[in-house]
Residue, then its C-alpha position, 0 to 999 in steps of 0.5 A: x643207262x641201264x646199268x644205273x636204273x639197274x643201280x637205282x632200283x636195287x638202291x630203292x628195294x635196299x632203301x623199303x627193305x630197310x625202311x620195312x625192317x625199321x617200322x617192323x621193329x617199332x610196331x608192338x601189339x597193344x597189351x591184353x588187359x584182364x580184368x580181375x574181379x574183385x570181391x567187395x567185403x560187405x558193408x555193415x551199415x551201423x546205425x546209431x543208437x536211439x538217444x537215451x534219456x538221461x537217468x537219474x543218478x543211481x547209487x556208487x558206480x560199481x563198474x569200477x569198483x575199488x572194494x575199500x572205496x565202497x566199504x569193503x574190508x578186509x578180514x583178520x585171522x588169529x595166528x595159523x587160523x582159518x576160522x572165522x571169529x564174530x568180528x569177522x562174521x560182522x564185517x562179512x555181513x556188511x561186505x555182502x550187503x554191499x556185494x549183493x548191490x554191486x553184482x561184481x566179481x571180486x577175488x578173495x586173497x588169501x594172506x598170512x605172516x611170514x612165519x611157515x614155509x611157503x607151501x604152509x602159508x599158501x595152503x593156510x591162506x587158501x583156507x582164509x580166503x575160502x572161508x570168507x567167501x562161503x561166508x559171504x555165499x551163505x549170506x546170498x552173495x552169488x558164488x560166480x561173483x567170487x573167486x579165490x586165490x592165496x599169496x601166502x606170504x608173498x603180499x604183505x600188508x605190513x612190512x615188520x616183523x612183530x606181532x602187530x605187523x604179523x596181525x595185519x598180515x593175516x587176512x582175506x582181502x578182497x580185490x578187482x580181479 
């Protein structure tokens, strides 16, 4: 008997040795958590504005001003001129009546016939557009509210090629920037 109980005990100490290994594996430590901090972007708190009593309707709305819409016309030069004639000191008058009302910023557009080089006819209508706009400033409109460029011959008006389509094509146009 002995050599069974001697059987039995090692039989037992195999049996909690293996049963320890198996709890042994299965025991994990619990995973250690950190918190990040986290950064809250700051909240605007955006109120409304008061309400506003309606205004009375005011004159045209400029903000989208289309300059023909409103009466503003264009400026018509002789064939390779710059300078401005009566007519066009007259529309110039009524186009800074406007201008000065509406206080927005337009571009002079300088235009001319397809007859020079480019180089000719981009200076050429550097010069109409220029001097439709010192015009328009010697008449009170502010020089901020005006800028210049040429197209030379690159934008024409009138797509012929005789005088009168020439005619049209030699001008200072006024446009939203």
């Amino acid at each position: 008997m002995k050599n069974g109980s001697l059987k039995r005990f090692s039989l037992v100490m195999v049996l909690c040795a293996l049963a320890l290994v198996a709890l042994g594996g299965c025991s994990k430590k619990p995973p250690v958590v950190t918190e990040v901090p986290v950064e809250q972007a700051p909240v605007e708190v955006v109120q409304a504005p008061p309400k506003a009593e309606p205004e009375a309707p005011k004159g045209p709305d400029y903000a989208n001003l289309d300059p023909s819409k409103y009466g503003i016309e264009d400026v018509f030069y002789g064939y390779d001129k710059y300078d401005l004639d009566d007519v066009s000191m007259g529309v110039l008058t009524k186009n800074a009546r406007i201008l000065k009302e509406a206080g927005v910023t337009l571009v002079v557009a300088g235009h001319c016939d397809e007859r020079g080089t480019i180089e000719y006819n981009l200076a050429l209508g550097e010069k109409r557009a220029k001097s439709a706009r010192d015009y328009l400033v010697s008449l009170g409109v502010p020089a901020g509210n005006l800028r210049v460029t040429s197209y030379g011959e690159s934008r024409p008006f009138s797509n012929g090629h005789g005088e009168n389509d020439w005619a049209q094509n030699r001008r200072a146009h006024f446009e939203r920037p």
